[in-house]
C-alpha positions in Angstrom: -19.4 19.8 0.9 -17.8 16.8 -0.5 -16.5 16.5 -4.1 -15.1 13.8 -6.0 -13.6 13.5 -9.4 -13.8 10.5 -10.7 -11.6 9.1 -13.3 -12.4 6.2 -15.9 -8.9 5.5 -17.0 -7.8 4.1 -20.1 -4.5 3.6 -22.4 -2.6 7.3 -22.5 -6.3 9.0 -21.6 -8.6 9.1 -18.9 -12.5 10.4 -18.8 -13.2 12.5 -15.8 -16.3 13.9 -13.9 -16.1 16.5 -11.4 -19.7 15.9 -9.3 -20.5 16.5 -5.3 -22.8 14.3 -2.8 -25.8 16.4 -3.7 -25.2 15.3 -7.5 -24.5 18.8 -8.5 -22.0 18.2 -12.0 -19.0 21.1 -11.8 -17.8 19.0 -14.9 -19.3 17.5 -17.7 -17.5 14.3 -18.5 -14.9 14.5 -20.6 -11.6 12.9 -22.1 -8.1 14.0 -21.3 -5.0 12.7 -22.4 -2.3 11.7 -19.9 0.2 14.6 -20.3 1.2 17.4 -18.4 -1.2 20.0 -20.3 -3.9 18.3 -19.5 -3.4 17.4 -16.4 -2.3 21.2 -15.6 -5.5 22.8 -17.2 -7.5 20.3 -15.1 -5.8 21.4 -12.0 -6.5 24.7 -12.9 -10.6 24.0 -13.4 -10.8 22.3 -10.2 -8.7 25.0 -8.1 -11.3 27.6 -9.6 -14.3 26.0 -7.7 -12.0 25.7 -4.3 -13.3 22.6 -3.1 -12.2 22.4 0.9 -12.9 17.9 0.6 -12.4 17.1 -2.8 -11.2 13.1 -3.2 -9.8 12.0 -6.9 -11.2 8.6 -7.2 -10.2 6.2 -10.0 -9.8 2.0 -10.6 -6.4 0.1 -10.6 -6.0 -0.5 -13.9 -2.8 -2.3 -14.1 -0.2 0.4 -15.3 -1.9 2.8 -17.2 -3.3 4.4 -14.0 0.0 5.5 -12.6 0.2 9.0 -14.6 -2.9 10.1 -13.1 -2.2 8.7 -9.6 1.3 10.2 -9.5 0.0 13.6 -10.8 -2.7 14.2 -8.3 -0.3 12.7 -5.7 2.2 15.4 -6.0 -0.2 18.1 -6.3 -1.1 17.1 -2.5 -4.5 16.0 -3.9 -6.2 13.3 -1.7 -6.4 10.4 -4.0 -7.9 7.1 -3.9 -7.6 4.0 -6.0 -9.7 1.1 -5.9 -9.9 -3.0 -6.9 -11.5 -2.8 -10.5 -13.2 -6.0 -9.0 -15.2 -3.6 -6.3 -16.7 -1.4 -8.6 -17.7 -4.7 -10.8 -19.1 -6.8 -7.8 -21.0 -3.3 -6.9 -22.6 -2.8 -10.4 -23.0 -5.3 -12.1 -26.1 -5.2 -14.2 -28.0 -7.8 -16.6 -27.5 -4.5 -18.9 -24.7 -4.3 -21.3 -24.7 -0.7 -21.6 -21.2 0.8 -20.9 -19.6 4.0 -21.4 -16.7 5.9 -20.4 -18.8 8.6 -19.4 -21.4 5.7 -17.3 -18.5 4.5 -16.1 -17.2 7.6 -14.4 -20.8 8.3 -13.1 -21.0 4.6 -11.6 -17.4 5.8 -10.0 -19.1 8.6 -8.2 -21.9 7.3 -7.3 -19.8 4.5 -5.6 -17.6 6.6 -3.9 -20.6 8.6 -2.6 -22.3 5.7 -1.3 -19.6 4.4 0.4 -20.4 1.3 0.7 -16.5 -0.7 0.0 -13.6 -0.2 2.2 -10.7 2.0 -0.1 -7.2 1.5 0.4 -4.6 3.7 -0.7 -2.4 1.5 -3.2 0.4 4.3 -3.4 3.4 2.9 -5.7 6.2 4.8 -3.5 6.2 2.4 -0.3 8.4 -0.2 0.2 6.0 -3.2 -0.8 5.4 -1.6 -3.7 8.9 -1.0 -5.0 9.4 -4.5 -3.9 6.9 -6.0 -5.8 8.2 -4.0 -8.9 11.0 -6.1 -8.4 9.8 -9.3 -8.2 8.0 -9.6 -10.8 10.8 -8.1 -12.6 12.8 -11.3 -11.1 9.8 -13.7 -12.5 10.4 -12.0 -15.4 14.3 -12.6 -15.7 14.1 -16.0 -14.3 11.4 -17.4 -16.7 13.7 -15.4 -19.9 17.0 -17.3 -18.3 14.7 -20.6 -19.0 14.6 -19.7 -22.6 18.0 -18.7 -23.2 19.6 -21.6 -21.4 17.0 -23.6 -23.9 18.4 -21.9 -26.8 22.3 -22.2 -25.1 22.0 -25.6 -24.9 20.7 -26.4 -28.0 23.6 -24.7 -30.0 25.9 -26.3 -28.4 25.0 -29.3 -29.3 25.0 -28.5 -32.8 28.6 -26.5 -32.6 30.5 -28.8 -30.0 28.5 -31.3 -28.3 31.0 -33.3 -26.3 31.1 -30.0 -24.1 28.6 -31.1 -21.6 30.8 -34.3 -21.3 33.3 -31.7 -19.8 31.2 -29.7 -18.1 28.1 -31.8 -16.7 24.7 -30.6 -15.4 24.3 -27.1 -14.1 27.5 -26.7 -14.7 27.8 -25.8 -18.4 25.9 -22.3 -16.9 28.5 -21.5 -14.4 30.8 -18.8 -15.5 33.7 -20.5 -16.8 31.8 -23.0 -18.9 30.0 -20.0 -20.5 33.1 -17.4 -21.0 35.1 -20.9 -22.5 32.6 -21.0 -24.9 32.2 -17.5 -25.8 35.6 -17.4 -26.8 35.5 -20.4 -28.2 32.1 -21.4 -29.3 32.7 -24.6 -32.1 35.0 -27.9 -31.7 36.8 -26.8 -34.6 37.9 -23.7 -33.6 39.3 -25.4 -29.7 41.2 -27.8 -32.2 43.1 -25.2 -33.8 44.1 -23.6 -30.5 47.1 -24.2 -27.9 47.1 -26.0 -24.8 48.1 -22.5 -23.1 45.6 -20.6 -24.8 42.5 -22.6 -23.6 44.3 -22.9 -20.1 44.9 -18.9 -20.0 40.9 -18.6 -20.6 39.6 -21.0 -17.9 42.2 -19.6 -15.7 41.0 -16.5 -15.6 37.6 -17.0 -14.9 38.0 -18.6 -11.7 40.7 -19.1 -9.1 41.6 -23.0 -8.2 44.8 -24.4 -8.7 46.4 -23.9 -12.0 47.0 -27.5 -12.3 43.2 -28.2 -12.4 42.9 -25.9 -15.3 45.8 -27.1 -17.0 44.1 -30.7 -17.0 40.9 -29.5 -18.0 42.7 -27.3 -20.9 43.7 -30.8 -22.1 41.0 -32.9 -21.5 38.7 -30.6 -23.4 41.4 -30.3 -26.2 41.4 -33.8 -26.5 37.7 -34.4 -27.2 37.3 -31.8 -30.0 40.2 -33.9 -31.8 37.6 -36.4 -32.4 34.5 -34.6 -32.3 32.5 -33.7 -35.5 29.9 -31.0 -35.3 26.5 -31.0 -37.1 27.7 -27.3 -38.7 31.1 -26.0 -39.8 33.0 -23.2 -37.9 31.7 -20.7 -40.1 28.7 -21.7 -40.0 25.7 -18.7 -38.4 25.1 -20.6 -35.7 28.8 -20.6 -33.9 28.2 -16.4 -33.5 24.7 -17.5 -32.2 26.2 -19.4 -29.6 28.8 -16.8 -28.8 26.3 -14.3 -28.6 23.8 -16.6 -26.1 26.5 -16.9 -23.6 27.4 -13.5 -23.6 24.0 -13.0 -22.7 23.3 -15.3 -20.7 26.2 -13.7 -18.5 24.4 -10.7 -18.7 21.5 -12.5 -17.4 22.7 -14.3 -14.6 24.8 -10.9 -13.2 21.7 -9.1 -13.6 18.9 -11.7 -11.7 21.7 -11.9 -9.0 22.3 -8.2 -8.7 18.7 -7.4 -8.7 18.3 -10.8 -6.1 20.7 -9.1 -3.5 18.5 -5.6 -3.6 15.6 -7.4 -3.3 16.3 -9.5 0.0 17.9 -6.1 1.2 14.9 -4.2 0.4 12.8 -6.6 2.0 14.3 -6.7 5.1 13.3 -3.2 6.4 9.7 -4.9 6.6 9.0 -6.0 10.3 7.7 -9.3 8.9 11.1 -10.4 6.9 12.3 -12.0 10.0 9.1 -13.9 10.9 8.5 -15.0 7.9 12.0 -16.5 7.0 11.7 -18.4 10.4 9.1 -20.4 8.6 11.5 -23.7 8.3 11.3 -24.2 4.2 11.1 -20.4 3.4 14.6 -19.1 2.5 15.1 -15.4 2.2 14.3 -15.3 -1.3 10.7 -16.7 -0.9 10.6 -14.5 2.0 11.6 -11.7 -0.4 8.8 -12.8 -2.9 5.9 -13.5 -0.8 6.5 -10.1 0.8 6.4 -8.4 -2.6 3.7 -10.2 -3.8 1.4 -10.1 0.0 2.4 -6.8 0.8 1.6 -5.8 4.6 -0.1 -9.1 5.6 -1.4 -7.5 8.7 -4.0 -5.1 6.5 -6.0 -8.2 6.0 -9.0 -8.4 8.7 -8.4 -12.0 8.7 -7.2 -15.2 7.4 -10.0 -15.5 5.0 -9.5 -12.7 3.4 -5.3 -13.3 2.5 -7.0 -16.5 1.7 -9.2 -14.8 -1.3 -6.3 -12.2 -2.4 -4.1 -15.2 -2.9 -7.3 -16.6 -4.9 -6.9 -20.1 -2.8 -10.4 -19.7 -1.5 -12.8 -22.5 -2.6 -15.6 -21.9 -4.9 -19.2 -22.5 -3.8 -22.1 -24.2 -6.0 -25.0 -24.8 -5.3 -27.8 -26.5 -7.5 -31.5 -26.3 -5.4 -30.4 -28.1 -1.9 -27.3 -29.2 -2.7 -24.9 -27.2 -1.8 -20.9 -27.7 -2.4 -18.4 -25.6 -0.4 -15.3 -27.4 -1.2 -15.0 -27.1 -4.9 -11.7 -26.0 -6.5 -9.6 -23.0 -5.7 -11.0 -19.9 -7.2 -8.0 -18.8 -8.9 -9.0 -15.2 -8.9 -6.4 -13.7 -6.5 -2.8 -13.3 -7.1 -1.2 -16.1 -9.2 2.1 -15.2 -8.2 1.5 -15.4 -4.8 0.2 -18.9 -5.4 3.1 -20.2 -7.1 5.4 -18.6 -4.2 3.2 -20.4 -1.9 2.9 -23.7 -4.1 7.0 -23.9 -4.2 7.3 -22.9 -0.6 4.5 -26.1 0.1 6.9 -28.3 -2.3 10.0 -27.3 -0.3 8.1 -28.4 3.1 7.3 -31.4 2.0 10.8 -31.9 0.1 12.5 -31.2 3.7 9.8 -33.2 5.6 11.9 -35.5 6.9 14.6 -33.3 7.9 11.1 -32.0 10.4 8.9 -34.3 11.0 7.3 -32.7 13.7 6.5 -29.8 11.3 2.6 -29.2 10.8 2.2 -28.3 7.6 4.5 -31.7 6.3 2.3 -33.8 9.2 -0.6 -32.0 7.3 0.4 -33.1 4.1 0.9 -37.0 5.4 -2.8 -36.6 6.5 -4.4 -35.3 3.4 -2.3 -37.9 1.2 -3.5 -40.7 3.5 -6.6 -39.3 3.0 -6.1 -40.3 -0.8 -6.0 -36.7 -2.6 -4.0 -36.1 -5.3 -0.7 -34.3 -4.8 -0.8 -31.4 -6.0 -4.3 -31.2 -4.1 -2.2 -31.7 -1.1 0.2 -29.0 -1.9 -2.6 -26.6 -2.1 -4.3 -27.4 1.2 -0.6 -26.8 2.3 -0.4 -23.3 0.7 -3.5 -22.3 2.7 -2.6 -23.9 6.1 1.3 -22.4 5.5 -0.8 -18.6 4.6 -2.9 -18.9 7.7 0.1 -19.9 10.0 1.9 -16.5 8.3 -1.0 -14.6 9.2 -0.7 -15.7 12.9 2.8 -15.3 13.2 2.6 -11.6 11.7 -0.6 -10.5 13.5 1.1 -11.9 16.6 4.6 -11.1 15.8 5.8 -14.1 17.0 8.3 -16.9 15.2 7.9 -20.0 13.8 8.2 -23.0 16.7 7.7 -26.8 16.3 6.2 -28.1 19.1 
């Protein structure tokens, strides 16, 4: 006899059902909270009617899931999650009513039916740890944005000929920012000896001693005749101490966490084929894998297609009938933008390749008079269907 608990999760608490195929209830609905009480007096209610094919059954539910998931898990029960967007595409009503305790009886009723294809979306394999870690890189990269913002900005208020010394990306680099940590207003480099400024840049990095010394004085010379929009003791010099400091932090982090990504992603059988994709280094090869996952469970292109949410949306209106109206943007959106800057990279290296297809593609749909980033979108499918092929195939990327 089969049996399924089904599990309506929610923040720290979950309502649960315990019901089999011939709709018999062994337990009422009720809520439990996610802690290991309540999880071990469950365990103990459900071992007393000893079930032989009992499934837990619950939604993905972002995060707050994973207590339940991990708990049944390691008690060796078989668990299932599903797409929140399955359940919704199954039952949707032009009823409002909704309930935890509806909700878990919608879950078993689904599961009983059988009528959606259930994968198990374990957090322990290696996609999943790698995904953890991109996003925790989009998350560091997009924050490195801010405090570079923020960096920048003081400095300008606290010793603005700086990036006169120091131009471009290079006021990030390590030297610029431990200079100014030590010596974060124009004022404070003026009161300080040629040897001391030299002893700090030298340290940092290890060119020739001359070049320090001449960029010791050079930047000694400008803060002679700068004149700051603050004075020394002013808040704002600690504030732009303390933003390089972290800002260091930053940058050592995102590249440490960089390196164990791209090593983690190569124990994947796809990292290969994918980074032979000319215009996907290993870092977007790191990111699409975390974000795609095992690009072979997909039945076909179509489908990637849809979990990347680059499928077109269809309307129709009596006869007329449009199936090339925008992206539906209901996929991944970090997949997309992966996708979107490997299409930009193509295109950017075109030249370089100008037998590639997906850059020839691009020429075509731009002589064709779409917009650009239209383009680069009809790009990020063709590039996702070529990825497909090559995995499914396990073949690498050619040019013809």
């Amino acid at each position: 006899m089969r049996a399924v608990l089904s599990v309506d999760v929610a923040k720290c608490k979950s309502m649960v059902m315990l019901s089999t195929e011939y709709g018999e209830v062994l337990i009422e609905p009720k809520e439990i909270k996610h802690n290991i009480k309540d999880f071990d007096e469950l365990k103990n209610q459900i071992n007393s009617f000893k079930l032989e094919d009992l499934t837990i059954f619950m939604e993905s539910t972002g995060i707050y899931h994973l207590p339940v998931e991990r708990y049944f898990k390691e008690n060796n029960f078989n668990t299932l999650v599903i797409n929140s967007l399955t359940t919704k595409n199954n039952y949707d009503t032009l009823r409002k009513t909704k309930t935890d305790t509806k909700d878990c009886m919608r879950l078993a009723k689904l599961f009983f039916v059988n009528e959606v294809e259930y994968h198990d979306l374990s957090k322990k394999d290696l996609y999943a740890n790698l995904k953890a870690m991109t996003r925790q890189y989009f998350y560091l990269t997009q924050l490195n944005v801010s405090c570079k913002n923020r960096y920048k900005r003081l400095i300008n208020i606290c010793f603005p000929e700086f990036e006169e010394i120091f131009k471009g990306s290079r006021i990030y680099e390590e030297t610029a920012l431990n200079f100014i940590k030590t010596f974060p207003h124009a004022y404070i480099v003026k009161e300080k000896r040629i040897d001391a400024l030299y002893n700090n840049l030298y340290k940092t990095n290890s060119r020739h001693d001359y070049y320090y010394k001449r960029l010791a004085n050079k930047i000694k010379e400008i803060s002679l005749n700068s004149y700051p929009g603050v004075d020394k003791d002013h808040s704002d010099v600690k504030n732009l101490s303390d933003m390089a400091s972290v800002l260091q932090e930053n940058i050592k982090t995102i590249n440490e966490l960089k390196d164990k990504m791209i090593e983690t992603a190569k124990e994947s059988p796809y990292f290969n084929i994918i980074n032979s994709f000319y215009g996907i280094g290993e870092v977007l090869t790191t990111e699409l894998l975390g974000e795609l996952g095992d690009i072979t469970r997909f039945d076909n292109h179509k489908q990637l297609i849809a979990f990347c949410g680059l499928d077109p949306t269809i309307i129709q209106s009596g006869k007329s009938i449009n199936v090339h109206g925008t992206i539906s943007k209901r996929g991944n959106k970090y997949a997309r933008w992966i996708l979107f800057n490997i299409s930009q990279m193509v295109v950017k290296l075109g030249h370089q390749c100008p037998n590639h297809p997906v850059y020839n593609y691009y020429l075509t749909k731009k002589a064709e008079g779409k917009h650009y980033y239209e383009n680069l979108t009809a790009c990020s499918t063709k590039i996702l269907r070529m990825l497909y092929t090559m995995c499914k195939n396990n073949t690498t990327f050619k040019i013809n």
